[in-house]
VMD Tcl script that draws the C-alpha trace (Angstrom):
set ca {
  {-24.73 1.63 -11.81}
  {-26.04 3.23 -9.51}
  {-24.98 6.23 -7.16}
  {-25.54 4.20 -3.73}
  {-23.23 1.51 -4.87}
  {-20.66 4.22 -6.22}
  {-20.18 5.10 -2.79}
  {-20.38 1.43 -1.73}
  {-16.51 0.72 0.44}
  {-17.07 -2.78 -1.09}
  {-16.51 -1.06 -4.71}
  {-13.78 0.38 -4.24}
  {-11.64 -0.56 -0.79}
  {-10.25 -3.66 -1.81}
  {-9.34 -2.40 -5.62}
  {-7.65 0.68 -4.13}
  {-5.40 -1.64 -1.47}
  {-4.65 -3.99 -4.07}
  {-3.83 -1.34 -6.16}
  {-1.28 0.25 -3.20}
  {0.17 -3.40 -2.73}
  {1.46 -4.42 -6.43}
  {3.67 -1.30 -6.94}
  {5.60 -2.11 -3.69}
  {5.83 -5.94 -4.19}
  {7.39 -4.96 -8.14}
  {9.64 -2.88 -6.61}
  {10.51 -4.43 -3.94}
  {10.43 -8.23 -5.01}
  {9.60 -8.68 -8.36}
  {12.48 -6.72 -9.17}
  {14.79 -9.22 -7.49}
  {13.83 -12.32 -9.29}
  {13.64 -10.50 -12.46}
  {17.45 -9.43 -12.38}
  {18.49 -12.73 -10.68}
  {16.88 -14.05 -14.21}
  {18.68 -11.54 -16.12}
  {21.86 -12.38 -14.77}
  {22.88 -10.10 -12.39}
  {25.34 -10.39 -9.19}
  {23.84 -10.77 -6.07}
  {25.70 -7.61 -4.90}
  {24.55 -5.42 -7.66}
  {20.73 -6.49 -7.10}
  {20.66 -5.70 -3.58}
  {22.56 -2.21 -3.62}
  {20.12 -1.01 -6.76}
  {17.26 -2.63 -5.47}
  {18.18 -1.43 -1.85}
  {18.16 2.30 -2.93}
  {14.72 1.69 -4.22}
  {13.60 2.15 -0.79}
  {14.22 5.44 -0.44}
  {11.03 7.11 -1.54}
  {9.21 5.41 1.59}
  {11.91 6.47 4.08}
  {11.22 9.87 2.98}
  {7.54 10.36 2.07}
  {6.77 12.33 4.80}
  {8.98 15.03 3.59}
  {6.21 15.65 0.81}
  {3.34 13.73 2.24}
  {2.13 18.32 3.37}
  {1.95 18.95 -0.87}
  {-0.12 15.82 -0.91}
  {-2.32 17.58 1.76}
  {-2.39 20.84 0.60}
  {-2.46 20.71 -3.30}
  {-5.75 19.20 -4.72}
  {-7.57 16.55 -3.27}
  {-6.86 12.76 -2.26}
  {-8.85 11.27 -4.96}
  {-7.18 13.20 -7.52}
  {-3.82 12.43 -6.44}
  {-4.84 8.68 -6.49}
  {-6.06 8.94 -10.08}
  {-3.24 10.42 -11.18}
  {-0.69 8.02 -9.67}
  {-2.13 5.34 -10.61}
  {-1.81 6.55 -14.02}
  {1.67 7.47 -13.40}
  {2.73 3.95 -11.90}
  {1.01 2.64 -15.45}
  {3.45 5.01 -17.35}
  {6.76 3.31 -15.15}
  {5.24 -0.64 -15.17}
  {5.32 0.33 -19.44}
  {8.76 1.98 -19.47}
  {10.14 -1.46 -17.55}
  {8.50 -3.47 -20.16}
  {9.65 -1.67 -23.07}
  {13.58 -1.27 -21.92}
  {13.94 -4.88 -20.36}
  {14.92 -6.14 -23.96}
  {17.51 -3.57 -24.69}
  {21.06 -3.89 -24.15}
  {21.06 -1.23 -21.82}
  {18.17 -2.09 -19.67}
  {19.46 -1.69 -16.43}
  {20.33 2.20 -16.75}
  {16.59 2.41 -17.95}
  {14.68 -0.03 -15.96}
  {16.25 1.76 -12.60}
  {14.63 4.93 -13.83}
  {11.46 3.10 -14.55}
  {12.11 1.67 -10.97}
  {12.50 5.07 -9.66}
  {9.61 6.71 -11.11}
  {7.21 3.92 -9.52}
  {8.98 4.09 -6.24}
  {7.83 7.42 -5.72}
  {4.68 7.52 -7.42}
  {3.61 4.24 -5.33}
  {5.14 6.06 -2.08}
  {2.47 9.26 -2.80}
  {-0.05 7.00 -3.79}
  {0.15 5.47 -0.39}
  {0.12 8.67 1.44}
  {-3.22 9.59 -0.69}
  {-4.85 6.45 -0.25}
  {-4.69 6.40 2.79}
  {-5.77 9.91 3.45}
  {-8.56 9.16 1.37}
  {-9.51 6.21 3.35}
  {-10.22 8.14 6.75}
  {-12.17 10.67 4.85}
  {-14.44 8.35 2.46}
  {-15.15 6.68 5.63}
  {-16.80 6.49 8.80}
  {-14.98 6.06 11.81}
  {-17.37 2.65 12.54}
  {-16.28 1.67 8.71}
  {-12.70 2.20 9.13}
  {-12.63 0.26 11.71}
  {-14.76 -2.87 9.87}
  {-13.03 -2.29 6.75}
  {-9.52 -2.04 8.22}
  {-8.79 -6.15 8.02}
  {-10.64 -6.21 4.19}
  {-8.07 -3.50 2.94}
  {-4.58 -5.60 4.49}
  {-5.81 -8.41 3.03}
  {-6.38 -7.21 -0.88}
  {-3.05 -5.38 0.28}
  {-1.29 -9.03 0.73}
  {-3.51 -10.80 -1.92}
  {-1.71 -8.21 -4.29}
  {1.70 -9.41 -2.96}
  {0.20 -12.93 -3.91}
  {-0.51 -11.52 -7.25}
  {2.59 -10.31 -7.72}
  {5.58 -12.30 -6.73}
  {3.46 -15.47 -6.63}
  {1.28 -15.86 -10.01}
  {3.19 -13.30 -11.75}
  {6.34 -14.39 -11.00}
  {5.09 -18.06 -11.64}
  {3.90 -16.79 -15.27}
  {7.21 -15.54 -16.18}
  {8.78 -18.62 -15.48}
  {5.87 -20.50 -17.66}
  {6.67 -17.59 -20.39}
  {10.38 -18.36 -20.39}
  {9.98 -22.21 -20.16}
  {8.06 -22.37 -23.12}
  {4.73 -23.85 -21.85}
  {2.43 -20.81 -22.26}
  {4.02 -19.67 -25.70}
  {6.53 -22.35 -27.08}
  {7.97 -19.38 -29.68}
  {9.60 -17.58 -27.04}
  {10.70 -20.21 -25.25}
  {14.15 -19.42 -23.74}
  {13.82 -15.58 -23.97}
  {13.79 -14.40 -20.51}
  {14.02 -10.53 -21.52}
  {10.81 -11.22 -23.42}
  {9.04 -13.15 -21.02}
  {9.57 -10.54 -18.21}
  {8.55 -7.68 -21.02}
  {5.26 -9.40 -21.06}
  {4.80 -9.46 -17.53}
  {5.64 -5.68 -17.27}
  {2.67 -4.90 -20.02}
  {0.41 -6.44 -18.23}
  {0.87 -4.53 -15.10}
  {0.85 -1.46 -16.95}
  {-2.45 -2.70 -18.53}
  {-3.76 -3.34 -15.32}
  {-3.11 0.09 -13.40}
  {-4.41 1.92 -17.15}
  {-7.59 -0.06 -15.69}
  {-7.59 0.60 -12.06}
  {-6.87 4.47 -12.92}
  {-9.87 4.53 -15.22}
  {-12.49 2.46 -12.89}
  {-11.27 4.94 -9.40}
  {-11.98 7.85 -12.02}
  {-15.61 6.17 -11.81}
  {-15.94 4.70 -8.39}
  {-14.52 6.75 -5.98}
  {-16.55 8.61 -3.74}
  {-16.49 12.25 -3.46}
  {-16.30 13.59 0.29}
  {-17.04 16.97 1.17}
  {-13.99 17.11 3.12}
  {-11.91 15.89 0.39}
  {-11.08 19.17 -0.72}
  {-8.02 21.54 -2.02}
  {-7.19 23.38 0.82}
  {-6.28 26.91 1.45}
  {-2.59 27.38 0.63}
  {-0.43 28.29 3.27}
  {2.48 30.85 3.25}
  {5.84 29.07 2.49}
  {7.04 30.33 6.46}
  {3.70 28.83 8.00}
  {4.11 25.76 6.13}
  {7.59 25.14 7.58}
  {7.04 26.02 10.64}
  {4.07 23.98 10.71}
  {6.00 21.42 9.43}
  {9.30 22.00 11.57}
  {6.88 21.42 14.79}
  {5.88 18.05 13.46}
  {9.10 16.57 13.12}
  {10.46 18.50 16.21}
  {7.61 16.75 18.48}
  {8.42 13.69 16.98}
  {11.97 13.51 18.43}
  {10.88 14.81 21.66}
  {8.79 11.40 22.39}
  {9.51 9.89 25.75}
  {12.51 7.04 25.47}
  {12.82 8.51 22.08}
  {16.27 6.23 21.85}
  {14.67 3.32 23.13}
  {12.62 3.65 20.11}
  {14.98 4.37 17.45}
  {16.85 1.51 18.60}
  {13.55 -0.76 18.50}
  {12.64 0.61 14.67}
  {15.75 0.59 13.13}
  {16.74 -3.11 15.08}
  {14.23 -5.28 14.51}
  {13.83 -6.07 11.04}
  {17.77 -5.99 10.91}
  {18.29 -9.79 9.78}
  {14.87 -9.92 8.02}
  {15.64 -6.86 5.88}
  {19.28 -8.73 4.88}
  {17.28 -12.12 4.59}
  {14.48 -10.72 2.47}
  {16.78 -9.20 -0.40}
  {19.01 -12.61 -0.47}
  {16.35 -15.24 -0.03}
  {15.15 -15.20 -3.51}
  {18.63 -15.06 -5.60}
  {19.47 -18.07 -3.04}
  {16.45 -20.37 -3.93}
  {17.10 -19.47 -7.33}
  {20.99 -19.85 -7.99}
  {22.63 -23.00 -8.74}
  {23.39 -25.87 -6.93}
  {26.97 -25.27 -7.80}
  {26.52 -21.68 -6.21}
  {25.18 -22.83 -3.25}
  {21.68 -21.75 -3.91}
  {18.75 -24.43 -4.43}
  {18.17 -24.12 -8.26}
  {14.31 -23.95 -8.01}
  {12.84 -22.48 -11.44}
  {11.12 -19.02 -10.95}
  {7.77 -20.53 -11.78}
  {8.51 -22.83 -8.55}
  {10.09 -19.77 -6.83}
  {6.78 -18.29 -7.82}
  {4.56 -20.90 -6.18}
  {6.49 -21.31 -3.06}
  {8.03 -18.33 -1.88}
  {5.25 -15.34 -3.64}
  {2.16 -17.91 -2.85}
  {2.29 -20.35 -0.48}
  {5.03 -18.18 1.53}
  {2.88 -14.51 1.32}
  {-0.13 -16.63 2.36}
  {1.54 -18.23 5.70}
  {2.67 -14.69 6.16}
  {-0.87 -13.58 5.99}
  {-1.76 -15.85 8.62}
  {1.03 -15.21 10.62}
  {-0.61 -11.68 10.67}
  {-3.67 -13.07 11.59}
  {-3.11 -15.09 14.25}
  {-0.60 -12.02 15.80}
  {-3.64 -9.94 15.89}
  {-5.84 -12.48 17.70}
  {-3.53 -12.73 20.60}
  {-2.27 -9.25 20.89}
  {-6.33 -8.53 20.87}
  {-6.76 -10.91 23.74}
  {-3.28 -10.01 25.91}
  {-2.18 -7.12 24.64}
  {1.02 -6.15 23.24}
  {2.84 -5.97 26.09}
  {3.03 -10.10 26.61}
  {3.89 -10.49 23.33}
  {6.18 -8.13 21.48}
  {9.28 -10.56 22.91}
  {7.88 -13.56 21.82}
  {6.86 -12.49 18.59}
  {10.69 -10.93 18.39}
  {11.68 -14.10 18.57}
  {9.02 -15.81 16.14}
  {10.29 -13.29 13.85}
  {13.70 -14.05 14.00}
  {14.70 -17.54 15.17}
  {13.23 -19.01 12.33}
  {15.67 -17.21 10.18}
  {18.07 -20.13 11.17}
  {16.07 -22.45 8.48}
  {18.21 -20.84 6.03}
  {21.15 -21.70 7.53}
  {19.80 -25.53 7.10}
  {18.70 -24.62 3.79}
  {22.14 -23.73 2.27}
  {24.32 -25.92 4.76}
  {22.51 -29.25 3.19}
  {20.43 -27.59 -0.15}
  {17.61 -30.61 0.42}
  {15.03 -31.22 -2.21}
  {11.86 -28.76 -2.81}
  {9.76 -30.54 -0.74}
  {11.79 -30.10 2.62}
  {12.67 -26.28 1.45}
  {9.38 -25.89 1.11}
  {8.14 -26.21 4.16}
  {10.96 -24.31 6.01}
  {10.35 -21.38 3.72}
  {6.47 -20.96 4.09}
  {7.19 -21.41 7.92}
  {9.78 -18.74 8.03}
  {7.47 -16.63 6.38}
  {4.96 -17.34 8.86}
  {7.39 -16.68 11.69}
  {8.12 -12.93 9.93}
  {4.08 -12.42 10.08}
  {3.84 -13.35 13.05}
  {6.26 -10.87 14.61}
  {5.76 -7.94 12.14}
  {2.25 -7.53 14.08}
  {4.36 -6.32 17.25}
  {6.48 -4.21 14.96}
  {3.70 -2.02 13.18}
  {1.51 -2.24 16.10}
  {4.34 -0.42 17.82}
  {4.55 2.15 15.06}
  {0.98 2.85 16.21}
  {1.60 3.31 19.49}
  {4.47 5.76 19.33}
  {2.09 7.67 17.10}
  {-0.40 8.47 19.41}
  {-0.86 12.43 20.08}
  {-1.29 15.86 18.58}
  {0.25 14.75 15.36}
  {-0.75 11.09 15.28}
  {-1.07 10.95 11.40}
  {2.18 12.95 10.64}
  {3.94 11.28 13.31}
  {2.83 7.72 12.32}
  {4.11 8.60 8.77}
  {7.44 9.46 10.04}
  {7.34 6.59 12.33}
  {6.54 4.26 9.08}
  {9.54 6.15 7.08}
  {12.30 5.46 9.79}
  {11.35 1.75 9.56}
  {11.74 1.87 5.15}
  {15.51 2.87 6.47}
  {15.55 0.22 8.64}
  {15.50 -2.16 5.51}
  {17.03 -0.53 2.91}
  {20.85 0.23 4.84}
  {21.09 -3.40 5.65}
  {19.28 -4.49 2.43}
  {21.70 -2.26 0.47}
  {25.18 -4.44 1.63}
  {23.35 -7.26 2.19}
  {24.32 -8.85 -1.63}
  {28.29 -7.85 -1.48}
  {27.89 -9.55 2.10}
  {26.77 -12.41 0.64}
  {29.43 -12.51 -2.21}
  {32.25 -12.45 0.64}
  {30.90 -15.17 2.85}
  {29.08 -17.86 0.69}
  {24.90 -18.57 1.47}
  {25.97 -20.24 4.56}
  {27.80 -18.43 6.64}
  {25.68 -15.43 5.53}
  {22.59 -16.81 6.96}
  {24.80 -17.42 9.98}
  {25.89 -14.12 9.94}
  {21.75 -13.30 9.33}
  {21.01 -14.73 12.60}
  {23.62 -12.87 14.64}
  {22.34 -9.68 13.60}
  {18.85 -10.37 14.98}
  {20.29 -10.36 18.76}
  {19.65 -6.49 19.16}
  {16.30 -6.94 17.72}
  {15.35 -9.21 20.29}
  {17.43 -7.21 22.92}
  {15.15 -4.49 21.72}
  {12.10 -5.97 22.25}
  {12.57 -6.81 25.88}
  {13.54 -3.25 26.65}
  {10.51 -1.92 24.58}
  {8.65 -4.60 26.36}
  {9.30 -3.19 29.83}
  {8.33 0.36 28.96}
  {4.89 -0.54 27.39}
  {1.75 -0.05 28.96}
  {-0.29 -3.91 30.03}
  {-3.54 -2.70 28.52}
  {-2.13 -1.17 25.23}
  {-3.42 -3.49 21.96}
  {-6.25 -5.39 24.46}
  {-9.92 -5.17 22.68}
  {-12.22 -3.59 25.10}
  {-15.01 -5.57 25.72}
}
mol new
graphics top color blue
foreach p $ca { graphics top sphere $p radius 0.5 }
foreach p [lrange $ca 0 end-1] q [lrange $ca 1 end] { graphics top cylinder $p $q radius 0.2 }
display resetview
């Protein structure tokens, strides 16, 4: 192999996204379905899984060490390594009787080394690249970025269903703990791999370098000024009200949607099996959402964000009512099919108003920093509401918590159409 194709973005952009993706989507989602399997509460999911959050609401707190200590690519390498080490501690400690104590710290340890391999990859990305290649290569890394949410809660998720069904290996047939053990290993396996081939592949930019250490008082000060010029923004309430709003029935629907399509009829949920769950909701679902995406680009590229950000508010949200529908009449997999992959369409649809936003409010002295921040306030706008979300559930029943779901998108869309008025016509339109 040669040195030119070391260097190539093709060799290693899409493996290093897809590599930033699967950590999230375990956490995150995986997670879930494997406790649902297990046999935990709704409640108890949701509040453990919900703190899980926290290492992307603060990032930017040690996204300066990341900076300052080493360079990019080694602090890739050696997350990726470390993000091997947690997907092996899950696999080993699922069996045991105390598996939750040890799978949360598992949990933990990913969460955080997937929250500084994000701030590294992406640091890495603006200086392994051109600014013309960043900008072409920008659309190839969100895409391996939601192939590896494919990967993970649709085929891997589909697996462990096979695994405990019996079809791929009749002997463990039954044994969930086992089958999910399994799944763990070979995510472990897997980032072992990616650690080892980024060791190989990644480029080596001059200006990927250890910098000079700053004093402990310039580094805070430094520091204090970034978050102090964040909060001075113009409508700076306007937009805390917009980022910590508008995912607010999304971030409740998103921790509850996939105990409800797994839970039994007799609990109100729709009693798919996770291989099913796995097909629908991590496949078919993440790949409407994809296009969702899409499609939200296109027009915000051709209007600009300005017409659009309240209409994709409500594309975001209104389709949230399907679940109401869903657990009111629990109709076969064929009709919950489709209203799941088209509520997941609906949520990628309007997330391209919300990040593009994000970007937006970051513009400045401090755009990077800020953006980072920006990106952290919106983790804790999903994990408070994702946190209650399951003992909210418990009180009301699936039904009237979708209900209750769709109330608590009204300030989003409020939100929007205040955001809306403040935005500049031109902002998000591609310059011919």
């Amino acid at each position: 192999m040669n040195q030119s194709y070391k260097k190539s973005p093709w060799a290693w952009v899409p493996t290093l996204y897809f590599a930033q993706g699967l950590p999230y989507v375990a956490v995150m989602t995986i997670a879930v379905v494997m406790y649902k399997n297990l046999g935990m509460s709704n409640s108890d999911i949701a509040f453990y899984t919900g703190w899980l959050y926290l290492p992307w609401v603060i990032k930017p707190l040690w996204s300066p060490f990341v900076d300052l200590i080493k360079t990019k690519r080694f602090w890739i390498i050696a997350m990726q390594f470390l993000v091997a080490a947690g997907f092996a501690g899950v696999a080993f400690f699922i069996p045991t009787t105390f598996y939750l104590k040890a799978t949360l710290a598992f949990f933990w340890l990913l969460a955080f080394s997937s929250a500084t391999h994000d701030i590294a990859a992406d640091g890495f990305y603006m200086l392994g690249l051109s600014s013309g290649d960043q900008a072409f290569f920008v659309g190839i890394r969100n895409t391996f970025y939601r192939l590896a949410t494919i990967f993970g809660q649709g085929i891997l998720v589909m697996l462990a269903g096979l695994l405990a069904e019996g079809k791929l290996i009749p002997s463990i047939k039954g044994n969930v703990p086992l089958a999910w053990s399994l799944i763990f290993f070979i995510l472990a396996a897997l980032f072992i791999g990616f650690s080892l081939y980024h060791s190989y592949i990644l480029p080596k930019p001059l200006s990927d370098e250890s910098k000079k250490m700053l004093s402990f008082t310039e580094m805070l000060r430094d520091f204090g000024h970034t978050f102090i010029t964040f909060f001075q923004k113009k409508d700076v309430l306007l937009m805390f009200f917009f980022i910590l709003t508008y995912r607010l029935g999304e971030a409740q629907l998103t921790k509850i949607a996939p105990p409800f399509l797994l839970d039994t009829l007799e609990n109100g949920g729709l009693n798919m099996s996770t291989s099913t769950y796995g097909l629908i909701y991590g496949t078919l679902g993440v790949a409407l959402l994809l296009l969702g995406g899409i499609v939200g680009g296109i027009l915000i590229s051709r209007h600009g964000l300005k017409r659009w950000i309240v209409p994709m508010a409500l594309m975001i949200n209104i389709p949230d009512v399907f679940y109401v529908v869903l657990a009111y009449y629990q109709p076969n997999v064929s009709i919950a099919s489709v209203l799941v992959v088209l509520e997941q369409f609906g949520y990628g649809f309007g997330f391209t108003a919300y990040m593009l936003y994000l970007i937006n409010i970051a513009e400045g002295e401090y755009k990077t920093a800020h953006y980072a921040i920006a990106t952290g306030f919106m983790a804790l706008g999903m994990m408070l509401p994702s946190m209650i979300s399951g003992w909210i559930q418990e009180q009301l029943g699936y039904t009237l918590f979708f209900i209750w779901v769709c109330i608590c998108t009204i300030p989003s869309i409020l939100a929007s159409m205040l955001v809306g008025k403040k935005l500049d016509p031109t902002y998000g339109k591609k310059v011919d």
